[in-house]
N, C-alpha and C positions, 0 to 999 in steps of 0.2 A: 933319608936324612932329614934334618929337623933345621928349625930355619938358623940362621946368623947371627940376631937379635933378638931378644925376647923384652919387649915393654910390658913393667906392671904400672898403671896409675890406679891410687885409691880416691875415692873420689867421697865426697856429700854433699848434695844439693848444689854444684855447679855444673850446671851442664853445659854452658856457652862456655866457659874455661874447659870441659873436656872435650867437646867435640872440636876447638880450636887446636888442643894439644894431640887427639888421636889425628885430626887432617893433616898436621905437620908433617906426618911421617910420607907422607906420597909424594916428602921429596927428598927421600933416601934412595933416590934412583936404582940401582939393580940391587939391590940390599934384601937377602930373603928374611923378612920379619914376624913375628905375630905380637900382637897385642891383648895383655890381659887387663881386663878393670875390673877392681873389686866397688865396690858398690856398697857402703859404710852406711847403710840402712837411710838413703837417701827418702826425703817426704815421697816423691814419685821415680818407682825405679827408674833408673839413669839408662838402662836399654833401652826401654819406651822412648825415655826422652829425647836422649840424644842421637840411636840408629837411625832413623830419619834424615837426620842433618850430613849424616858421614857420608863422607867419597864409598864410590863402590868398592874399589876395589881394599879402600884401608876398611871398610865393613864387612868384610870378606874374610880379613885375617884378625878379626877381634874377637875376643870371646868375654860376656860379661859376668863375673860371679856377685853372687846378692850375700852381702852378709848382714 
């Protein structure tokens, strides 16, 4: 079964705004969710930039698409 929730953010060139909005979600307490970010031809892809900064486990359920 698939998760509960499903987040998309699209994002460009803010990555402190998304990695503040993807670490939100680790506090939807038992809420099974994943997280998609599109990626709106950011200057430096936004997976580079911001996986680093994300909680484990919300980096865990994220998945980034580049467009």
């Amino acid at each position: 079964m698939g998760p509960e929730l499903s987040v998309c953010v699209c994002t460009r060139n803010r990555v402190d705004a998304l990695v503040r909005c993807l670490n939100s979600l680790r506090h939807l307490g038992g809420v099974e969710y994943e997280a998609v970010v599109v990626d709106d031809a950011s200057d430096e892809p936004a997976e580079a930039a911001a996986r680093p900064h994300l909680d484990a486990a919300v980096a865990a359920r994220t998945r980034f698409v580049r467009h």
